[in-house]
C-alpha positions as CSV (number, residue, x, y, z in Angstrom):
1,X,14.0,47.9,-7.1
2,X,11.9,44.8,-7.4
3,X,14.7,42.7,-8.1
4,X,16.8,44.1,-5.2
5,X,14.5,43.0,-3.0
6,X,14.0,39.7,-4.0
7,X,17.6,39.1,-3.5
8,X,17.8,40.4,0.1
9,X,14.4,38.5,0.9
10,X,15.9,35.5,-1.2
11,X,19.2,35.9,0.8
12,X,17.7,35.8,4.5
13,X,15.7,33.2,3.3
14,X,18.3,30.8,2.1
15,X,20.5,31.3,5.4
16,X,19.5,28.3,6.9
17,X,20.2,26.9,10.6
18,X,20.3,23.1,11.1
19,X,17.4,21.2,12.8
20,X,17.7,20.4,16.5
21,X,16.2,17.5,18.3
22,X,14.5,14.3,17.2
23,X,13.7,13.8,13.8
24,X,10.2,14.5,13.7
25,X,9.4,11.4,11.6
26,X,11.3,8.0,10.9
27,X,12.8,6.2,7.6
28,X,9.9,3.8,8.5
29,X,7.9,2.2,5.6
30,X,4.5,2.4,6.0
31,X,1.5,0.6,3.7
32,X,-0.7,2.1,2.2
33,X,-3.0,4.2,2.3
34,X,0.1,6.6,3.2
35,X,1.5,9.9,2.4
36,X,5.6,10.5,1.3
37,X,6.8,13.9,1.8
38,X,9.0,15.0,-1.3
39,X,10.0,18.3,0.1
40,X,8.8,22.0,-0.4
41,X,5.2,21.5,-1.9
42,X,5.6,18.1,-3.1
43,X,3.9,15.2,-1.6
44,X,3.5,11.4,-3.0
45,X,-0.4,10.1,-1.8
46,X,-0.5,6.6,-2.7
47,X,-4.5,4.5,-2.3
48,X,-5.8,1.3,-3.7
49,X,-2.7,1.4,-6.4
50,X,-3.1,4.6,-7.8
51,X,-0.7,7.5,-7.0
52,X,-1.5,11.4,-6.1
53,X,0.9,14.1,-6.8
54,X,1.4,17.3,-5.3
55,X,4.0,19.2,-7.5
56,X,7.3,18.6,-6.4
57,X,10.0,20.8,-6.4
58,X,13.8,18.9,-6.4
59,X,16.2,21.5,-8.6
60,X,16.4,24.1,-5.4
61,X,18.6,26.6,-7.4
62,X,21.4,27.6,-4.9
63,X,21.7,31.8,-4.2
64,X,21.0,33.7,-6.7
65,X,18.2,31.9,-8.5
66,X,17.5,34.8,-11.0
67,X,18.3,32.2,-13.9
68,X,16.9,28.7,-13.0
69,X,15.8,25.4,-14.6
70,X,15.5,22.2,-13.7
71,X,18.2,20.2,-12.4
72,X,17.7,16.6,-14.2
73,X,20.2,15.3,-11.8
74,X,18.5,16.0,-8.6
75,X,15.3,15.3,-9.7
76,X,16.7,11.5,-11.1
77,X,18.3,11.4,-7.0
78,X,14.7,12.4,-5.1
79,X,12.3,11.6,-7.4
80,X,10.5,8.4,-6.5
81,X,10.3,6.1,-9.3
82,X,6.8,5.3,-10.0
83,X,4.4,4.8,-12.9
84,X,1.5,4.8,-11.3
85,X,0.6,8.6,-10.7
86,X,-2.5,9.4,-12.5
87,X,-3.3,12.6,-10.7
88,X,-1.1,15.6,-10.2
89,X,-2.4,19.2,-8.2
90,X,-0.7,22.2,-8.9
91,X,-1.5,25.2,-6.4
92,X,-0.1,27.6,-8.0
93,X,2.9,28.6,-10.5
94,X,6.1,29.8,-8.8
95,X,9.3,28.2,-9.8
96,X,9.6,26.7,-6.9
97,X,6.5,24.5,-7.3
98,X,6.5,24.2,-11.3
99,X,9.6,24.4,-12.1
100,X,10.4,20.8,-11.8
101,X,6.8,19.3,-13.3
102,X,7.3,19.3,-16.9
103,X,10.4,16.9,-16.4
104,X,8.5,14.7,-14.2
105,X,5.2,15.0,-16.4
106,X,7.3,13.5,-19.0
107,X,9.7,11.2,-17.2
108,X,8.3,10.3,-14.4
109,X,4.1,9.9,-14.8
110,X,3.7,9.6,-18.5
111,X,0.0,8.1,-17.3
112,X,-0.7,11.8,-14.9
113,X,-2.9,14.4,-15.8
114,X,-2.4,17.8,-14.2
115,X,-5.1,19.7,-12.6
116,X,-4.8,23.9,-12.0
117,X,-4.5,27.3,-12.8
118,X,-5.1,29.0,-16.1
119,X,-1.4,30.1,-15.6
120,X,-0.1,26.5,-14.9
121,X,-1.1,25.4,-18.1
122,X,0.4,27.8,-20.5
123,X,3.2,27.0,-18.8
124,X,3.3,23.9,-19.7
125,X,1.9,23.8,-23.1
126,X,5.6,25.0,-23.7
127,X,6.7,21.2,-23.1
128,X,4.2,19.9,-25.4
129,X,1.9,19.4,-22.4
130,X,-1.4,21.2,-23.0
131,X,-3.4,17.6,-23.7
132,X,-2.9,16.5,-20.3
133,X,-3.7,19.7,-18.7
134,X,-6.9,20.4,-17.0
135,X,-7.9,24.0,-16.3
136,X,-9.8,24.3,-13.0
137,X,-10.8,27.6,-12.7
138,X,-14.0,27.6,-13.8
139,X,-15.2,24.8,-11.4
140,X,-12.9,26.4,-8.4
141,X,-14.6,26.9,-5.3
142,X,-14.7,31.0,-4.5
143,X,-14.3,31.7,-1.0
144,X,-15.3,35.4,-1.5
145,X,-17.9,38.0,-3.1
146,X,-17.9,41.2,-3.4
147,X,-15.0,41.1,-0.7
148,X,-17.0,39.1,2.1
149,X,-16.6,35.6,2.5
150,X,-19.8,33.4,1.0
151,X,-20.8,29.9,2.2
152,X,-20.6,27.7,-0.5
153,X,-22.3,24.3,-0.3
154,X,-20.8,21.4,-2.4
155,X,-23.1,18.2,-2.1
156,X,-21.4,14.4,-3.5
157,X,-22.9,15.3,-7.2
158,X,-21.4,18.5,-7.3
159,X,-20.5,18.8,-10.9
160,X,-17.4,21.0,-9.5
161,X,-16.0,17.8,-8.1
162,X,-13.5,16.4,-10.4
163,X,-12.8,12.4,-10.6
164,X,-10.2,10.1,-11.7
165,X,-10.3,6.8,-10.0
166,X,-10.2,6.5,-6.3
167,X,-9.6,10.2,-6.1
168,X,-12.1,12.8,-6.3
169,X,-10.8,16.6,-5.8
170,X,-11.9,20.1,-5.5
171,X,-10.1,23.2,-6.3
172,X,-10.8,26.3,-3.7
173,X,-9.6,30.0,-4.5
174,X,-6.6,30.5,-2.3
175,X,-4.0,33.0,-1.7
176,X,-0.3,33.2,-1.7
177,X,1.0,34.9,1.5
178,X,3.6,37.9,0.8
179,X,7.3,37.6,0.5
180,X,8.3,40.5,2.7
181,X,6.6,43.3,4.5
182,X,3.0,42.8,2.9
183,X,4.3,42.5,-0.9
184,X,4.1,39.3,-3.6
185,X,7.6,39.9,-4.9
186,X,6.8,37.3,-7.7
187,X,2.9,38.3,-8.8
188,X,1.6,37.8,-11.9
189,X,-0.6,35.6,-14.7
190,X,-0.5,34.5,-17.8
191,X,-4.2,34.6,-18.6
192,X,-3.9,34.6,-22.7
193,X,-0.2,33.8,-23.7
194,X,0.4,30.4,-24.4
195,X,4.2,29.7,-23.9
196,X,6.6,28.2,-26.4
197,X,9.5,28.2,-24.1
198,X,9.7,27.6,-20.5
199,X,10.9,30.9,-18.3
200,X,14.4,31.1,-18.2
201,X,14.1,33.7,-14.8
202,X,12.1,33.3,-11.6
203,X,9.8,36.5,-12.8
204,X,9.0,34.4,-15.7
205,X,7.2,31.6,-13.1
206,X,4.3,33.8,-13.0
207,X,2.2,33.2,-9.5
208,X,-1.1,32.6,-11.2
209,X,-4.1,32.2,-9.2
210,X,-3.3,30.1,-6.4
211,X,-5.7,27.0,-5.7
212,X,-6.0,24.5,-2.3
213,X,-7.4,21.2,-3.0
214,X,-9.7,19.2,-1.2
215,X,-8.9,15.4,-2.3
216,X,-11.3,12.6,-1.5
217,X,-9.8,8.6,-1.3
218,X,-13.0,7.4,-2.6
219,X,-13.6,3.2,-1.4
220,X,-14.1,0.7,-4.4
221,X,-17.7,1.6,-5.3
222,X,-16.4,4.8,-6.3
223,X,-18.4,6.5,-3.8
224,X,-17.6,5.8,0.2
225,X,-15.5,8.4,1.0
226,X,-12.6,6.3,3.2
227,X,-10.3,9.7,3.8
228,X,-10.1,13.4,3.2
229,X,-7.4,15.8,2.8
230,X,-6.9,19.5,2.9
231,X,-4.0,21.1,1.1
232,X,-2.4,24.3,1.0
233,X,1.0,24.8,-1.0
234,X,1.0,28.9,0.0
235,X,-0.3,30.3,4.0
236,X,-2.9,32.4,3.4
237,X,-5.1,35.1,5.1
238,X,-9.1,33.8,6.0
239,X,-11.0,33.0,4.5
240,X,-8.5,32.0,1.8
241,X,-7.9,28.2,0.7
242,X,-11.0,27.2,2.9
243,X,-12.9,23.9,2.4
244,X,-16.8,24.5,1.3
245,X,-19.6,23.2,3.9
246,X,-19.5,19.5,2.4
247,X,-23.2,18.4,3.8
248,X,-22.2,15.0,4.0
249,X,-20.6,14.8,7.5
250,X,-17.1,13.3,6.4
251,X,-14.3,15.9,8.6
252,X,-11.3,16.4,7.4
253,X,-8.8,13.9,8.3
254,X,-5.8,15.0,7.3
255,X,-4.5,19.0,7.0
256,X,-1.4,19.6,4.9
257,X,-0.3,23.0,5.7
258,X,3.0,25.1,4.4
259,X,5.4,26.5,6.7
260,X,6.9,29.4,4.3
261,X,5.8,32.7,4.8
262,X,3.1,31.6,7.7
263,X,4.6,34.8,9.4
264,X,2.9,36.9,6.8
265,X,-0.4,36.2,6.9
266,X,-3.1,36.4,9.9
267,X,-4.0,33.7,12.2
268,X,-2.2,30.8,9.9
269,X,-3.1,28.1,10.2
270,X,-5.0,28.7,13.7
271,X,-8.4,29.5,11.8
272,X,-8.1,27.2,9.2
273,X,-7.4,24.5,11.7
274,X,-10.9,25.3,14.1
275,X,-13.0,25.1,10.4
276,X,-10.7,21.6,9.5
277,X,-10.2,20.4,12.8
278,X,-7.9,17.4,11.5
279,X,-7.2,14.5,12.9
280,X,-3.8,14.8,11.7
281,X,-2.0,17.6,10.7
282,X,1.6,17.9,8.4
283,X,3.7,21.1,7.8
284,X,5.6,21.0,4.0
285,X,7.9,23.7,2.7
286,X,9.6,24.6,6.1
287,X,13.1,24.1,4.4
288,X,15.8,26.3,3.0
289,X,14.7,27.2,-0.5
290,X,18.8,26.9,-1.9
291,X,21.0,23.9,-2.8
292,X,19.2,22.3,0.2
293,X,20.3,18.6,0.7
294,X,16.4,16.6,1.6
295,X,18.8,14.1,3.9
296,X,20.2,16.7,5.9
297,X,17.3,19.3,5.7
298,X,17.7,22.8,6.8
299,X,15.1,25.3,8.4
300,X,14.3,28.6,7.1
301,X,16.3,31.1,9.8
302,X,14.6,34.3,8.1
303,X,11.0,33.3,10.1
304,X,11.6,33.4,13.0
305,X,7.8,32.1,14.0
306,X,8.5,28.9,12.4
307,X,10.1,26.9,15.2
308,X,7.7,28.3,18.1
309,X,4.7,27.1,15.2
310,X,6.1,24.2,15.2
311,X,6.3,23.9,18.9
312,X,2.9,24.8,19.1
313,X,1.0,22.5,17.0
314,X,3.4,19.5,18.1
315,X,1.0,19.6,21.2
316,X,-1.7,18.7,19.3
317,X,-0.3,17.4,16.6
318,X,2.7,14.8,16.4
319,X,5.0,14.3,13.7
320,X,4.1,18.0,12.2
321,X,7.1,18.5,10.2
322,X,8.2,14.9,8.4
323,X,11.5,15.4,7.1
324,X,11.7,15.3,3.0
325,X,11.3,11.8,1.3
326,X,10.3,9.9,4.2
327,X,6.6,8.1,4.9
328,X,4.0,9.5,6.7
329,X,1.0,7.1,7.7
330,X,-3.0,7.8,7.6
331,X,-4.7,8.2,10.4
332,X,-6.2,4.5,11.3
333,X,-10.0,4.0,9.9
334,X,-12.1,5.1,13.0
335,X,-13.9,2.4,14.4
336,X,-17.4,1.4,13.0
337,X,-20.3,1.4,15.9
């Protein structure tokens, strides 16, 4: 029964409807500090040399992707080629935001270390990746107790905090919205098996806990705190994926948000967006999930919310939606008084 229903949720979600309008961003190269969206979850963050990764995801197994594994070909076409990630964030475990990471791990960033779920890395340690795995459970931020949402404060020396270079990052218990009619078609851990083999089927890509990330661009004295980022790779219900109270003043500049699924969850991203307030706001994962082309991008047809959301926060928010493997700019420094 489970498996019928991923197909027909699977299905309405692959039938795709071309983009109408103005692209939302240009081919434009920007300098750094900027931010390259890769498509689905994936997002390039380059400052001061060094190179953030959000997992990517290039293979997009066309309909029905009950089998799947990495497409070396695609991920050769999209992939930027860089050497200088150091630092790559996995929210949670899904194929379609794992499956493509042990290839890149080893091909692509043979200087990253990744940084997530317990999940995540026994996954991984299938590739002969365990070494450059971190687990951040135990220092993830919880956003409830007891089922009621708890303050948490998280001060500069917070040991929680994790460095490496001019990034500093926190992980923050999320959630990962529901497929279809309130259920996770794809739930799931692996809390104690180690894997020798990668999945071979999408049940395999166990969810995991799901993580947001906070990620500070830290100035050269290792310290200053230049820009700040919010990421969620899943929409979530409140107070899910919420940053801590950070007492030292800095707001969020920039809110990376995913459109998949947003019609799922309550008051996404509305709520998150009055605690974040960001000064710029980007939507990932908004296209079809199978054989999609990242030149000629395709929007999910199955939510029907996503183009009046998108209409919505363009008001506030331009450039919302950047199309896959193009630049996106930091906000400018604000001015010092």
């Amino acid at each position: 029964m489970r498996l019928v229903m991923l197909l027909v949720v699977l299905y309405l979600g692959g039938c795709a409807k071309d983009l109408t309008g103005k692209e939302p961003t240009t081919h434009e190269i920007f300098a750094e500090p900027k931010i390259t969206y890769l498509g689905v979850g994936g997002w390039l963050l380059k400052w001061k040399g060094e190179e953030l990764l959000f997992a990517p995801s290039f293979s997009n197994p066309s309909f029905p992707p009950i089998l799947v594994a990495a497409n070396h070909k695609r991920i050769d076409e999209y992939m930027p080629k860089t050497k200088n990630v150091t630092v790559l964030l996995i929210g949670h475990s899904h194929y379609d935001h794992l499956l493509d990471v042990p290839v890149i791990m080893q091909k692509y960033t043979p200087n990253a270390i990744a940084y997530g779920p317990v999940t995540a890395g026994h996954i991984l340690a299938a590739e002969s990746l365990k070494s450059r795995f971190v687990n951040m459970e135990a220092k993830m931020i919880p956003v409830k107790r007891d089922g009621r949402a708890v303050p948490v404060v998280v001060k500069s020396n917070d040991e929680r905090w994790e460095r490496n270079g001019h990034f500093r990052f926190l992980a923050i218990h999320s959630q990962h919205a529901p497929h279809f009619a309130g259920i996770d078609l794809l739930p799931g851990d692996y809390d104690h098996e180690v894997l020798s083999t990668l999945p071979k089927t999408v049940f395999g890509w166990r969810e995991g806990t799901t993580m947001a990330w906070l990620v500070d661009l830290l100035d050269d004295d290792l310290k200053t705190v230049i820009y700040r980022i919010h990421y969620q790779d899943s929409a979530s219900n409140p107070p899910y994926g919420f940053p801590p109270i950070l007492p030292d003043n800095k707001g969020v500049d920039v809110e990376i948000i995913c459109g998949a699924s947003t019609d799922q969850v309550e008051l996404y991203p509305e709520a998150l967006l009055k605690i974040t307030k960001p000064r710029k706001l980007l939507i990932g994962h908004w296209e079809d999930f199978f054989g999609n082309d990242p030149h000629h991008p395709q929007l999910l047809r199955a939510q029907k919310g996503l183009t009046p959301l998108f209409d919505r926060l363009k008001l506030q928010y331009p450039d919302v939606a950047p199309y896959p493997l193009t630049d996106v700019a930091l906000p400018p420094l604000p001015k010092q008084e």
